[in-house]
Each structure stands twice: as structure tokens, then as C-alpha cells.
C-alpha positions as CSV (number, residue, x, y, z in Angstrom):
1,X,3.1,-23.2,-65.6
2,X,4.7,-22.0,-68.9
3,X,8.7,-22.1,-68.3
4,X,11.1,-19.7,-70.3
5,X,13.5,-21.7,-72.4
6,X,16.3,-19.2,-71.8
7,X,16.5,-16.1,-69.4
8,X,18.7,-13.5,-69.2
9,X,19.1,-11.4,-65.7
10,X,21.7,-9.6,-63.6
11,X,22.1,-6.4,-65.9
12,X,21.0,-3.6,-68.0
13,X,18.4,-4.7,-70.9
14,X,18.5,-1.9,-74.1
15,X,15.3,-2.3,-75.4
16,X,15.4,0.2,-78.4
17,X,12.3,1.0,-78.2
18,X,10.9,4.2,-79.1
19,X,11.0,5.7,-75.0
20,X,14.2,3.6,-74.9
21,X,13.4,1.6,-71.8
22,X,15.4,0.1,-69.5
23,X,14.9,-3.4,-68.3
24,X,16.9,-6.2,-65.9
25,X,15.8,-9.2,-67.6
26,X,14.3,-10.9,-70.5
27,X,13.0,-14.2,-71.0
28,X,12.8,-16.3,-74.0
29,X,10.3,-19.0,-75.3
30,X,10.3,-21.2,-78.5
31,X,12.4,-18.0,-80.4
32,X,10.7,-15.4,-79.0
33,X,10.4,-12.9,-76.0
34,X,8.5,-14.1,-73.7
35,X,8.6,-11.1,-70.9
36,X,10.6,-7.8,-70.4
37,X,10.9,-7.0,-66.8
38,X,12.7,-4.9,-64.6
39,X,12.5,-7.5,-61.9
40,X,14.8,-11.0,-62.3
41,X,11.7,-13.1,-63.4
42,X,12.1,-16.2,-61.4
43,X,8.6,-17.4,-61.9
44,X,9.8,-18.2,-65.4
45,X,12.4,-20.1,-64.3
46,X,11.7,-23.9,-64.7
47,X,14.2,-27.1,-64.3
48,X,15.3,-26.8,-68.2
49,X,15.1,-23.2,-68.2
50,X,19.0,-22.0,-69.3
51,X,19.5,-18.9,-67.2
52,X,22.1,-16.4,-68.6
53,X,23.3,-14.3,-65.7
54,X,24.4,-10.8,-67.0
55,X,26.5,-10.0,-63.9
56,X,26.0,-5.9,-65.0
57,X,26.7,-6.7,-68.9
58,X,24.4,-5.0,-71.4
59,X,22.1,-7.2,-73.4
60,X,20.3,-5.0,-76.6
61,X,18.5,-6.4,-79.8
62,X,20.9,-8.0,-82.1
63,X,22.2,-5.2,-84.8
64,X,21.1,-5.0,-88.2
65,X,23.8,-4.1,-90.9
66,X,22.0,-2.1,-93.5
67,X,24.6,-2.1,-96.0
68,X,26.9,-4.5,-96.3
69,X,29.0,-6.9,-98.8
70,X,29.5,-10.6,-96.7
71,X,30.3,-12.5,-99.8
72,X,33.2,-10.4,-101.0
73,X,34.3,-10.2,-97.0
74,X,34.3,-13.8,-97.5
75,X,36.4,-14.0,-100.4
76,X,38.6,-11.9,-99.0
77,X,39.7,-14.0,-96.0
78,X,39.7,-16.9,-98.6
79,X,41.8,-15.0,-100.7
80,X,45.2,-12.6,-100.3
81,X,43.8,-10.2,-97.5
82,X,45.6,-6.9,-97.2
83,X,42.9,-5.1,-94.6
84,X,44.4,-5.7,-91.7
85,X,47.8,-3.6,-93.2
86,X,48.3,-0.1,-93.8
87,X,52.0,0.4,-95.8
88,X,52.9,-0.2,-99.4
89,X,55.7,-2.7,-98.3
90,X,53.8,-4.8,-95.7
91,X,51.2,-5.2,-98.8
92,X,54.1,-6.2,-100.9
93,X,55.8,-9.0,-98.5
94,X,52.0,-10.2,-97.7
95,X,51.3,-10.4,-101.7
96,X,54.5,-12.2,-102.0
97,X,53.9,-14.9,-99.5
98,X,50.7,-15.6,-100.6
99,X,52.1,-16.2,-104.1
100,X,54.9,-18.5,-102.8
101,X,51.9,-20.5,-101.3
102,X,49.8,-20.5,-104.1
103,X,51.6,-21.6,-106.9
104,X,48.6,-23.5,-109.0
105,X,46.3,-20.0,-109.0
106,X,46.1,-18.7,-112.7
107,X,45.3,-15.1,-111.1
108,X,46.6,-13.5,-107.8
109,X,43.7,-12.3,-106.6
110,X,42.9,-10.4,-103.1
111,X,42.4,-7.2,-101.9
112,X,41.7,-4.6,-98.2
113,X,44.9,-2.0,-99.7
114,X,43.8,1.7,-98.5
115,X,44.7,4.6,-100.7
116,X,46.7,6.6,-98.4
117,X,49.8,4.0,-98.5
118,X,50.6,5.2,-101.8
119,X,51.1,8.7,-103.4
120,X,48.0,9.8,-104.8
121,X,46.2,6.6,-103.8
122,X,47.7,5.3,-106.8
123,X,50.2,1.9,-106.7
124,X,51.8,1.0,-109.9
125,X,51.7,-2.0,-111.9
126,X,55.6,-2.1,-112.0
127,X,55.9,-2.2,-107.8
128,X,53.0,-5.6,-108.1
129,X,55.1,-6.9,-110.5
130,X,58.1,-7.4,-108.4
131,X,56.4,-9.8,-106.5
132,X,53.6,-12.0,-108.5
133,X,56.2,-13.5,-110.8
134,X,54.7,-12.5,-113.8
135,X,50.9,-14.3,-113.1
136,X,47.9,-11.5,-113.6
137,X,46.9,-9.9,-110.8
138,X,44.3,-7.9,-109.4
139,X,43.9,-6.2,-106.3
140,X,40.8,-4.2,-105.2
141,X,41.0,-1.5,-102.7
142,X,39.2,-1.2,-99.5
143,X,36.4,0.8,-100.8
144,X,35.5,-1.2,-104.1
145,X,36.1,1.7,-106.3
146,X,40.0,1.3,-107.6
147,X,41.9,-2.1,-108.1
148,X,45.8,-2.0,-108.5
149,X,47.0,-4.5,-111.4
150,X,50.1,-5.7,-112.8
151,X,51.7,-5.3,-116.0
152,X,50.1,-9.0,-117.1
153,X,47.1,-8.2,-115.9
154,X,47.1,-5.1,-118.2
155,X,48.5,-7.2,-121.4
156,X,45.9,-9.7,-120.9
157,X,42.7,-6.7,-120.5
158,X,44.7,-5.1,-124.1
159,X,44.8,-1.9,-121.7
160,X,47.7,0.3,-122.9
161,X,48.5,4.3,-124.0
162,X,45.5,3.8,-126.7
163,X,42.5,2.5,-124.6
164,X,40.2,4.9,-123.8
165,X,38.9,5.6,-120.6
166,X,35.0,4.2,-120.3
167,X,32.7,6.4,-119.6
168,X,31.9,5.7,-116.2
169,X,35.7,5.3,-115.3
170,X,39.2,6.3,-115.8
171,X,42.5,4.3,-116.0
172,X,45.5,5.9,-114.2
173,X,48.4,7.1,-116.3
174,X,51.9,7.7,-116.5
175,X,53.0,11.4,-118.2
176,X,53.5,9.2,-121.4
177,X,49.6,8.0,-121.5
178,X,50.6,4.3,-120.7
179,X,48.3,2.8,-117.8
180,X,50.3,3.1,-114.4
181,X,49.0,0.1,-112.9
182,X,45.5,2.0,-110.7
183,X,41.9,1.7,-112.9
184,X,39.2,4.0,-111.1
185,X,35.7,2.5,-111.4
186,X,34.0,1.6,-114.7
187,X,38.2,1.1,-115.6
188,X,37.9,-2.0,-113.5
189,X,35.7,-4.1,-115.2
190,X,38.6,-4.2,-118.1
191,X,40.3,-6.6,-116.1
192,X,37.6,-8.0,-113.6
193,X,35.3,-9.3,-116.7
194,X,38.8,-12.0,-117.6
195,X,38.2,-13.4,-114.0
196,X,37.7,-17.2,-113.7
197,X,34.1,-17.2,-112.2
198,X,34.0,-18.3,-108.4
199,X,32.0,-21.6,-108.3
200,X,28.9,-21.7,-106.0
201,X,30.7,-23.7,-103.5
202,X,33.1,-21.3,-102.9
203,X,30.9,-18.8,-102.8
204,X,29.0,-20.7,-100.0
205,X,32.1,-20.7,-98.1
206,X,32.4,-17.5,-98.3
207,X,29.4,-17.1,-97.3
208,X,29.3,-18.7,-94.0
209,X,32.8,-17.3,-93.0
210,X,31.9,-14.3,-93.2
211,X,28.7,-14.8,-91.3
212,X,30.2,-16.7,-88.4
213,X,32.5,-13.3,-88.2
214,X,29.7,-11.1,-88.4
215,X,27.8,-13.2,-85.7
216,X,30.7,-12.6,-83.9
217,X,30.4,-8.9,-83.8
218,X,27.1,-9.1,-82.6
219,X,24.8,-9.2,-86.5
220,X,22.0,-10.9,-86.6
221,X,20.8,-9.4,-89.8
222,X,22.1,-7.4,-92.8
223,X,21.1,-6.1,-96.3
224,X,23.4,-7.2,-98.7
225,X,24.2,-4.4,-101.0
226,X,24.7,-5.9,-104.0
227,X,23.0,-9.4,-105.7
228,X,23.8,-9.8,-108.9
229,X,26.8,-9.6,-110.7
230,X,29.3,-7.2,-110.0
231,X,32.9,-7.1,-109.8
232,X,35.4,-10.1,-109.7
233,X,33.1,-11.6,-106.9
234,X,30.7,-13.0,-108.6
235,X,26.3,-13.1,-107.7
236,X,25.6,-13.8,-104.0
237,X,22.4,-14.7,-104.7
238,X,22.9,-18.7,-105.4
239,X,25.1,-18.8,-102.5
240,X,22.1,-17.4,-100.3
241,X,19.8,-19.7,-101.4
242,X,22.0,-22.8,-101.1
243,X,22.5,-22.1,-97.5
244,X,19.0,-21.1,-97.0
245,X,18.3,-24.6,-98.2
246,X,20.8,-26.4,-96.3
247,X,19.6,-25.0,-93.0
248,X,23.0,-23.0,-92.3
249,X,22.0,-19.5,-93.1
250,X,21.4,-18.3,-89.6
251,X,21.2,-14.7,-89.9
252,X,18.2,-12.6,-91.6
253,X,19.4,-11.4,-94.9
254,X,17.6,-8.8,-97.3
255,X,18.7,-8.9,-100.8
256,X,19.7,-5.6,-103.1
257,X,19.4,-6.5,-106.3
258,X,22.1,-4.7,-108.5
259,X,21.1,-1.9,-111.1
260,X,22.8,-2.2,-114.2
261,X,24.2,1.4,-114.9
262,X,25.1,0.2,-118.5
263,X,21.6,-0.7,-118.9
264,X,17.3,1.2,-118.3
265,X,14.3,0.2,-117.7
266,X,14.5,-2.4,-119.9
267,X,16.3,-4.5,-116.7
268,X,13.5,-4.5,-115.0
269,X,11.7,-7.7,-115.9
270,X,14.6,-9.6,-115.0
271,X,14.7,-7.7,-111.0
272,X,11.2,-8.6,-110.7
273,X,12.2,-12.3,-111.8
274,X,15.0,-12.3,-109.6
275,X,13.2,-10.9,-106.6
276,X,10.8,-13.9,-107.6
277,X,13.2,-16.4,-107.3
278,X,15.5,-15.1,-105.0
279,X,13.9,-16.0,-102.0
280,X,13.8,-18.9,-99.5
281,X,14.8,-19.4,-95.9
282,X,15.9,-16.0,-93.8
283,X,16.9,-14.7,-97.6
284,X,15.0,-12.6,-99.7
285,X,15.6,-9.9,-102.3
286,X,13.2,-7.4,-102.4
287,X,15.7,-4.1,-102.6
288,X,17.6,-2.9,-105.9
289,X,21.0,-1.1,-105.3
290,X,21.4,2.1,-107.4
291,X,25.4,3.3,-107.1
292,X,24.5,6.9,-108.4
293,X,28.2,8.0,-108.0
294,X,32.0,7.0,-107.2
295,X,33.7,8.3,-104.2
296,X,35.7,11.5,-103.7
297,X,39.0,10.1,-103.0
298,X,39.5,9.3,-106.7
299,X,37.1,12.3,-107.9
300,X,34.1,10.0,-109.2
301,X,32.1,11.0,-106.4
302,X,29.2,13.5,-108.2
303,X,29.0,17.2,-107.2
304,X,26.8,19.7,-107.4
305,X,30.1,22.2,-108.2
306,X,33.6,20.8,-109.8
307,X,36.6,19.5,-107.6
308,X,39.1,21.6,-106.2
309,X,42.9,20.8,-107.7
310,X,44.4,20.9,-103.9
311,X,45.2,24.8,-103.9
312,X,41.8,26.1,-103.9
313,X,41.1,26.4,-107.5
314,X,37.8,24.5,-109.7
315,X,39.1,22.2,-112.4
316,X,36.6,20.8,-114.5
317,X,35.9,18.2,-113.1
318,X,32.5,17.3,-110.4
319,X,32.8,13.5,-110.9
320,X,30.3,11.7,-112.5
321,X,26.7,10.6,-112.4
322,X,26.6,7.0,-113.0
323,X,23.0,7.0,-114.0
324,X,21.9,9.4,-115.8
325,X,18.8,11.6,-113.9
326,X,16.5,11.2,-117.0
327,X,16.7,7.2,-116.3
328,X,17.1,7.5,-112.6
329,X,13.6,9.6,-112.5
330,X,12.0,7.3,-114.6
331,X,13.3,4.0,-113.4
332,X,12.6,5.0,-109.9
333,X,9.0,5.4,-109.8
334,X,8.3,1.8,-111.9
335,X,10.0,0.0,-108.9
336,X,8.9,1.6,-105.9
337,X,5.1,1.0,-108.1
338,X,6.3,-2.8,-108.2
339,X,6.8,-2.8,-104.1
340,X,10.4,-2.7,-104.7
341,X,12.9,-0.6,-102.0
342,X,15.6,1.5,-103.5
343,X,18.8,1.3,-102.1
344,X,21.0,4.3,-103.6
345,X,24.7,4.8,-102.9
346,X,25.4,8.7,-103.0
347,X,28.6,9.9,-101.6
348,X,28.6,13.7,-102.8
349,X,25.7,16.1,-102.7
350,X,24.6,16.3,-106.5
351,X,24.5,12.2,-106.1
352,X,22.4,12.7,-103.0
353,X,20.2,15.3,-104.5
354,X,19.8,13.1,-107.3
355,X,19.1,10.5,-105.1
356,X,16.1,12.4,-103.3
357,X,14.6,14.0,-106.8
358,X,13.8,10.8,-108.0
359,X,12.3,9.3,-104.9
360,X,10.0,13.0,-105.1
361,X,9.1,11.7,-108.9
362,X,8.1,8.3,-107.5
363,X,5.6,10.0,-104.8
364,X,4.5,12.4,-107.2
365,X,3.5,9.5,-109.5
366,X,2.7,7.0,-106.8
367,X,1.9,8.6,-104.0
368,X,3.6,8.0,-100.9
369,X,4.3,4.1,-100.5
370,X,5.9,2.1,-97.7
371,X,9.1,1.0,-100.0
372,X,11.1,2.6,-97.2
373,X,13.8,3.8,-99.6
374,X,17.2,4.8,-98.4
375,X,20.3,6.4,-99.0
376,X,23.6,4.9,-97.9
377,X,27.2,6.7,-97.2
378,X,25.6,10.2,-97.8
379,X,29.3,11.7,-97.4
380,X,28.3,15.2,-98.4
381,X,25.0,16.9,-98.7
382,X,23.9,20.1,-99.4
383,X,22.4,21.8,-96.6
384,X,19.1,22.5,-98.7
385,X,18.3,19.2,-98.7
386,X,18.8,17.9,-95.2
387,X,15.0,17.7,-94.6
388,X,14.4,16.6,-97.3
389,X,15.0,13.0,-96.1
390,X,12.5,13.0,-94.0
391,X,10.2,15.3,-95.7
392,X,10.2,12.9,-98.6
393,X,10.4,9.5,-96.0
394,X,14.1,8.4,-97.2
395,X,16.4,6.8,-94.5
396,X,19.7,7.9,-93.9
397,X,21.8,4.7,-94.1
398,X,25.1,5.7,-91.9
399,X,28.4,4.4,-92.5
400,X,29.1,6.6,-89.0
401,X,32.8,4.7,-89.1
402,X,34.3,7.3,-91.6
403,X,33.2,10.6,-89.8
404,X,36.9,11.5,-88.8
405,X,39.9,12.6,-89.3
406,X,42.4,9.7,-90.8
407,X,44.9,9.7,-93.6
408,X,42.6,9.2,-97.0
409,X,40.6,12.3,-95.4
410,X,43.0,14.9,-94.3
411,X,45.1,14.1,-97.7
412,X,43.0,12.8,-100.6
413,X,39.5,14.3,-99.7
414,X,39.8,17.6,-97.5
415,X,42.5,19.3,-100.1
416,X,39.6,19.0,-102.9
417,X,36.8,19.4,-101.6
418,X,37.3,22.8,-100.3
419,X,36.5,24.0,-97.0
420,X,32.9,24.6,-97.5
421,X,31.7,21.4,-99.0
422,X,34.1,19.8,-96.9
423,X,32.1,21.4,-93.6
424,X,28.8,19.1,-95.3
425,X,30.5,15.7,-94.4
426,X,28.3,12.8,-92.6
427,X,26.0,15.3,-91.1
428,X,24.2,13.2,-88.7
429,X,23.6,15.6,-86.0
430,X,21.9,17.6,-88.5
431,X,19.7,14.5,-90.0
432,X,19.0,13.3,-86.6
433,X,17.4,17.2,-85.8
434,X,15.5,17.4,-89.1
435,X,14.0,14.3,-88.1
436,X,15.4,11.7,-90.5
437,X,15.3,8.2,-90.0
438,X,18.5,6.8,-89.5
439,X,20.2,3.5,-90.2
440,X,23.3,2.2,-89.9
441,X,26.0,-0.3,-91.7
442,X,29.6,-0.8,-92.2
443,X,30.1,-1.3,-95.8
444,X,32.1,-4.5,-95.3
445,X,34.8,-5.3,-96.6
446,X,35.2,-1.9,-97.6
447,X,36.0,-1.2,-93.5
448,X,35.4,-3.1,-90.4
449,X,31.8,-4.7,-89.8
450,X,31.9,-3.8,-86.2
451,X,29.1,-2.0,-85.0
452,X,30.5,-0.8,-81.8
453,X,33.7,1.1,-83.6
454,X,31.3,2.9,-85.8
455,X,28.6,3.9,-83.3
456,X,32.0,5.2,-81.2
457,X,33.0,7.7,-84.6
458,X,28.9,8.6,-84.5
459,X,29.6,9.7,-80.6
460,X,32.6,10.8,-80.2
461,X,33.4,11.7,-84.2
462,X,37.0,10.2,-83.6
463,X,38.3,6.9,-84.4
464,X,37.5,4.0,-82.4
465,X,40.1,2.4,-80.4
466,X,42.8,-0.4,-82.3
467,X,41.4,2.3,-85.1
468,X,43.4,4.7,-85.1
469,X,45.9,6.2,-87.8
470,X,47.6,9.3,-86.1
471,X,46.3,11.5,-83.6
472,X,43.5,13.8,-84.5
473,X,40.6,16.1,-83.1
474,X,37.3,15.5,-83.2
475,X,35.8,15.7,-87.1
476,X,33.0,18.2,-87.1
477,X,31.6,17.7,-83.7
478,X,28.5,19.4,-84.2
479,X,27.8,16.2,-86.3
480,X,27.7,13.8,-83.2
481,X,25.1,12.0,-82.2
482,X,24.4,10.6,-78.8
483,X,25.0,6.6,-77.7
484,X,21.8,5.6,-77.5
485,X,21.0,7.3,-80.9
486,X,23.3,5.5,-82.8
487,X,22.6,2.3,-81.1
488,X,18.9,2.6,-82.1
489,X,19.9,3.2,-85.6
490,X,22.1,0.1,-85.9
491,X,18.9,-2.1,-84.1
492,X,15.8,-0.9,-84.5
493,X,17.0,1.8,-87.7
494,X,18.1,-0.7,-89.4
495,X,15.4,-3.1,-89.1
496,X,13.0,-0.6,-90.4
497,X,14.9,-0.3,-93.6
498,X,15.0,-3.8,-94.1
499,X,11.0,-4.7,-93.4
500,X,12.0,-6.8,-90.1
501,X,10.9,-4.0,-87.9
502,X,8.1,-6.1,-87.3
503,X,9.5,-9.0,-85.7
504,X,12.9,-7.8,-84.8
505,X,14.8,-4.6,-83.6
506,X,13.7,-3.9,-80.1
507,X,13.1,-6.1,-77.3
508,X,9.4,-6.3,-76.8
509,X,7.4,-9.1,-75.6
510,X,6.5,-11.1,-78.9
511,X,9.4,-10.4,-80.9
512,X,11.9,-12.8,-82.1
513,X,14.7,-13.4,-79.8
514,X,17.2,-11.7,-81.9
515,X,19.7,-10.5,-78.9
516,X,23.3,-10.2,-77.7
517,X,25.2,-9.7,-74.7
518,X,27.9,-7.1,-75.0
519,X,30.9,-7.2,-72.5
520,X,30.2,-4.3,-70.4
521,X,28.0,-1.3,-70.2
522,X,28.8,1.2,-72.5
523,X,26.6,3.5,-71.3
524,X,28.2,3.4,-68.1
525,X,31.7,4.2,-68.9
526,X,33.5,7.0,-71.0
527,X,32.4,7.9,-74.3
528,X,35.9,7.2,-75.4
529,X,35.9,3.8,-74.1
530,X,32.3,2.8,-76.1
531,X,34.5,1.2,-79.4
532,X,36.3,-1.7,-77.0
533,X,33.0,-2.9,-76.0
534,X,32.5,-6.5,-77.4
535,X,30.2,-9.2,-78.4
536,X,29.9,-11.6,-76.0
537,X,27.0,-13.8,-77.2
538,X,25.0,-13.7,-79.8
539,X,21.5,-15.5,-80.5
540,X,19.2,-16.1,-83.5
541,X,15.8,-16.4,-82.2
542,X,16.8,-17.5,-79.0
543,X,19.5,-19.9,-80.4
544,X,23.0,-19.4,-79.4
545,X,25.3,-18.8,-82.6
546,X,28.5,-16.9,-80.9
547,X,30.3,-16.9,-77.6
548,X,33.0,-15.8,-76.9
549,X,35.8,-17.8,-75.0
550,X,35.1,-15.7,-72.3
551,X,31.3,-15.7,-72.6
């Protein structure tokens, strides 16, 4: 008789799967699934066999976080970590303390500050200056897309009332041209390029912290958004294969090369080297990242018409198109010919359109391929080109957390948008009708990596619980999709997008063992209680890596 090594009985089983079949238990042999019933499988059950009794909690396939940035979430929790405050004088007194406890660090360097905790979004060098003593520092935001800098900081970069603003950025200013202390973007690498470079080691560490908290949360596997060099952070891509090596990397990691905006075609050798050598382990890189456009929040975001100034007028500016569409529709189609999956970031709905044009350039020249290209954030997008996603095979990567009301929306993106555009926000009701496939990720650091408070905002289109930043109603209900949607997208979604779909995803006999055991049904309950559901346990092809005290 062939014994299970571990079974799990004694509650609801979400396989995922494409009816989305229920089961009751689940038993596991050398890393993989052995048998889906919906009996308890005691016949499986042998003198070593480690028998997980449910008692009514939900097991589903591990999640899959298709867009995310673990190293930086790393060195954040290594570094000054501002994400878990929301006011301009909490960030002070925590910038402060850690500069009083760091006295040896050249720069001050952290970041997690949110925009709406200062007017604008835009802090000032002179407040940072009151508390880092006169060391450089530089603080990204939560989204990536702004840093907040001292007055050092900005003597040491040369930035002052002269230095132009680079073409794919813009550095904040003060009515007399001087920089204000906020660079937007492109602006950022002034500074970020001075950085003492992280060594590999720390890096590693980063690494595995930030695993063993995304383990926690229930990931199993993620697409890392950006390998290569980028920002203050340094290149993941080292620090993935070290672990690989070592044996520590547990979780199943797909690699998205970063597109140099600065650069063409020419950069595509070295990807194709890098995708080479960037492999080993549970790692490989066989994605490139393409951030078409900024965010709206700071106006970099690309339109397809100009911004509104806050009292319903166009100004003259529709943000900007990092690369240009001549490059985009010709560097497109030579990767997805190499085998290559494009990974865009598009956050308004010239970006997106951009976006889908040259994946239509790519077909047109290569006929339709199984790159499984996708689109990530996809804030706001025309109507017109809804079904185009699925018309033209492009996932729809959601970051479903965002789709509601909170601060940075109601004041820094509603007001300029205008109410039209503004109705065209994280339309996943409508993708999910049009047929899209859908993904989902979290964009960590840039917000919590906790599936279960995003795939809450994708039902309910509120903000999860322990989430919440006033009272608000629902953002564009019509958008919502259902639980067991949004759960599919952040298992079995995501592990189409990153090639795993295969051997992961769903819980199906023959699969790997990829699963974890939430606290509760959410299915069961109200779909305002879904976001306090937890992780319980999580496993790695049938290896325990997380549980929780309680477990």
C-alpha cells in the first residue's frame, strides 16, 4: 500500500480549478498531490502519514503574486520603515529615532511615506532636515515613483533653481525655482545614482526576510517585477541566485528583467544574456518589465487627454510616455520572437493602449505566441479597449487593493482626473465580462502583500479591514468581482502568467503541493469579514514553511 506523507481533512478544499470544485481532503506524496476527494481518505493514511485536520478551515492552492518587489520590501524592514504610519509627524519622530540609532550610516535611508500626509503629496527638504542632522537622506514613497530628500541630499546630487527637470521626471519647486525637497520619477535617479551600493549579502537578507513574510501571508510564488538595476535597491538577480544555490530560496520566483527607458533595442543582447544566466533553483528570469508610464497622483501617469487642474479645466499636461511608441512597437515584437514575456506597467489609458498596440505589432509580425504577456496596475482604461485584452491574449495583472475610496484617491487623483476618466478606474468587472484573463499581485512594498485584503477591495470595492483611512462607500461597485473570482486570479491567474500553471495553481492530483490553510472559510461568512481571514500554514511542495502560533 502507497501511504500519503501528509493529509489534510476536516474542511472545505478550493481547488481553483476551472468548474471550481469543492473537495474535503487532499493527500500529499513526495511534493505532490496524491488524491483530491470529497471523502476523508483514510486508506491513505499510514503510521508516518502527518494528518492535518482542517476542523472546517479552508485549504486553496498557495497564491501566486504576479507583481511584486521582495528585495526592496526587504530593505525596507532592514532599513528606516515608515509603511506602517500615515502622518507627517509620526514619520518625523520614526526618522529621528532611527538616526539616533544609526549614527555610523553615511546616508539615512528608508522609505513606506504615502502622499496624502503632506499637502500636495509633496514633503520638503527643510521639514527632513530637522531631524537627520545634516547626513543625506533619501526617502522613497510607498509607490516607488517620488522620494522626499533633504537639503544635503540635494547639495550632494548639485540639484538647485538651475537643474533642469530630466525628461522622464520633474523636481518639485518652491515659487522661487529652488527644489522643495520632492523629485517625481526620472528626478530620482539625481540622487539615488550617489547611493553606496547594497552588497549581495545584504541583499540576500533581504531577500529571505521578506520571503519568510510573504510565506507568511500565504505566497508560495511571485514574479519579481524588476531584476536589474533600478533605484537605490540595487539588482535582485545575484541575491536570487545565491539563495537558489544555498538551498534557502523556497518559494517559486519568475524574474522581470528591467527595460532600460534610457536605452532601445540595442539592450537586448544583454536581457537575452541575463535571462541566460539568471537562472538556477526555483529562480528564473524569463520576463522583461516595461514601466510605460508614472502614476497619476504626481501627473506622470500617460493619458490619452491632458490632466485636469482640480476645477475641471485641461492644463497641458497628459503625463508622459516613458518609452516612446516607435521603440515600444519595435522592441516588443523582437522579445516576444525570442520567447520572452512582457511585463508592462500602465497606470492611465494612453499607457495601457500603448501597452496593447504593441503586443498587436508583435502578433501581427509573429503570430500569436504563448509569451502570455500582461499588463499590471491598469488603473484607467478606455472603454474601447477593454476587449482588447483578451482579444489580443494580454492578462490583466490586478493590484485589486487600490480599487477604493482612501485619501491619495479622493484628493490627489479624483480632482484631476475628471469625472469621466475617473468612472474608467480598475475595471475588473468589466475585464472579467470581456473575458480577460486575470491575475493578481500586490505591488509590494508599494502596499501590503496580503492577498486576502486585496481580493476583499476586488469583492466588496472597500478597504479591507486594519485598512482603512476614513469611512467611505463602495468605489465603483459595478467593478466588483465575486470571491471565488478573485481567488482564482491570485492562484491559478497568476500561475498562468508566470508559466507554473502547469505544475501549480489548482489542486489537482499530480500537481506540486503548493497549498495553505487559511483560518476560516471565507466563503462562509460576510463579504465584509473576507480581509481578516489569515494564513495559517503554508507549504512548499508539501513542506511546511509557515505556521502560525496558532496553527
Amino acid at each position: 500500500m502507497t501511504y500519503a506523507d501528509l493529509v489534510f481533512t476536516g474542511g472545505p478544499v478550493f481547488t481553483a480549478n476551472t468548474v471550481r470544485s469543492r473537495a474535503g481532503s487532499v493527500a500529499v506524496r513526495d511534493g505532490r498531490i496524491l488524491a483530491v476527494s470529497p471523502g476523508d481518505l483514510a486508506e491513505l493514511v499510514g503510521p508516518s502519514t502527518e494528518v492535518v485536520d482542517l476542523r472546517g478551515r479552508m485549504l486553496i492552492p498557495g497564491f501566486q503574486d504576479a507583481h511584486v518587489h521582495p528585495v526592496w520590501g526587504g530593505l525596507d524592514m532592514l532599513r528606516c520603515d515608515l509603511s506602517a504610519l500615515g502622518t507627517a509627524p509620526d514619520y518625523l519622530d520614526a526618522i529621528a529615532r532611527y538616526v539616533s540609532e544609526h549614527p555610523d550610516d553615511e546616508w539615512i535611508l528608508g522609505g513606506g511615506w504615502q502622499m496624502s500626509a503632506f499637502p500636495g503629496g509633496t514633503p520638503t527638504a527643510t521639514a527632513l532636515d530637522t531631524v537627520t542632522g545634516g547626513r543625506p537622506a533619501f526617502f522613497p514613497n510607498r509607490d516607488g515613483h517620488g522620494a522626499w530628500v533633504n537639503s544635503a541630499a540635494l547639495r550632494r546630487a548639485g540639484i538647485d533653481r538651475d537643474t533642469p527637470d530630466p525628461a522622464d521626471g520633474r523636481i518639485e519647486r518652491r515659487p522661487d525655482g529652488a527644489p522643495s525637497g520632492t523629485l517625481h520619477e526620472g528626478a530620482m535617479t539625481l540622487v539615488n545614482r550617489l547611493l553606496p551600493e547594497e552588497p549581495i549579502e545584504r541583499l540576500t537578507e533581504a531577500l529571505l526576510l521578506a520571503q519568510g513574510y510573504l510565506h507568511s501571508l500565504g505566497i508560495t510564488a511571485w514574479q519579481d517585477a524588476i531584476v536589474g538595476s533600478y533605484g537605490d535597491a540595487g539588482d535582485p538577480g545575484p541575491a536570487y541566485l545565491q539563495a537558489a544555490s544555498a538551498g534557502t530560496l523556497t518559494a517559486r520566483v519568475v524574474g522581470a528583467i528591467w527595460w532600460d527607458r534610457t536605452k532601445g533595442v540595442e539592450q537586448i543582447p544583454s536581457i537575452l544574456e541575463r535571462r541566460k544566466r539568471y537562472r538556477g533553483g526555483r529562480f528564473t528570469a524569463t520576463s522583461v518589465k516595461v514601466m510605460q508610464d508614472g502614476v497619476a497622483e504626481n501627473f506622470t501617469a500617460a493619458m490619452l487627454e491632458p490632466y485636469h487642474d482640480g476645477h475641471g479645466h485641461f492644463t497641458d499636461n497628459s503625463g508622459i510616455s516613458f518609452v516612446p511608441p516607435e521603440i515600444l512597437n519595435e522592441a516588443v515584437p523582437l522579445l516576444d520572437a525570442e520567447g520572452i514575456q512582457v511585463h508592462f506597467h500602465a497606470i492611465g489609458d494612453r499607457a495601457v493602449r500603448q501597452c496593447l498596440d504593441a503586443v498587436e505589432h508583435a502578433i501581427a509580425r509573429n503570430g500569436a505566441r504563448d509569451n502570455r504577456h500582461h499588463i499590471a496596475h491598469i488603473q484607467v482604461v478606455h472603454p474601447e479597449d477593454v476587449p482588447r485584452f483578451r482579444d489580443l491574449g494580454v492578462a490583466a495583472n490586478m493590484q485589486s487593493l487600490w480599487a477604493t475610496y482612501e485619501p491619495q484617491m479622493v484628493e490627489l487623483t479624483l480632482p484631476f482626473l475628471g469625472e469621466a476618466r475617473s468612472a474608467w478606474q480598475y475595471p475588473f468587472g468589466d475585464l472579467l465580462r470581456a473575458g480577460a484573463v486575470l491575475a493578481a499581485g500586490s505591488d509590494w512594498s508599494v502596499s501590503t502583500p496580503d492577498p486576502m485584503a486585496a481580493i476583499h477591495t476586488a469583492v466588496n470595492r472597500t478597504a479591507a479591514p486594519g485598512h482603512e483611512e476614513g469611512e467611505y462607500d463602495p468605489f465603483l461597485p459595478e467593478q466588483a468581482i465575486d470571491l471565488a473570482t478573485s481567488l482564482t486570479a491570485y492562484t491559478a491567474g497568476s500561475a498562468w502568467v508566470n508559466h507554473l500553471d502547469d505544475v501549480t495553481g489548482t489542486i489537482e492530483v499530480g500537481k506540486l503541493a503548493d497549498l495553505v490553510v487559511l483560518d476560516r472559510d471565507p466563503f462562509a461568512g460576510p463579504a465584509d469579514a473576507i480581509g481578516a481571514t489569515r494564513t495559517l500554514q503554508t507549504f512548499v511542495e508539501g513542506e511546511r514553511v509557515f505556521a502560525a502560533p496558532d496553527a
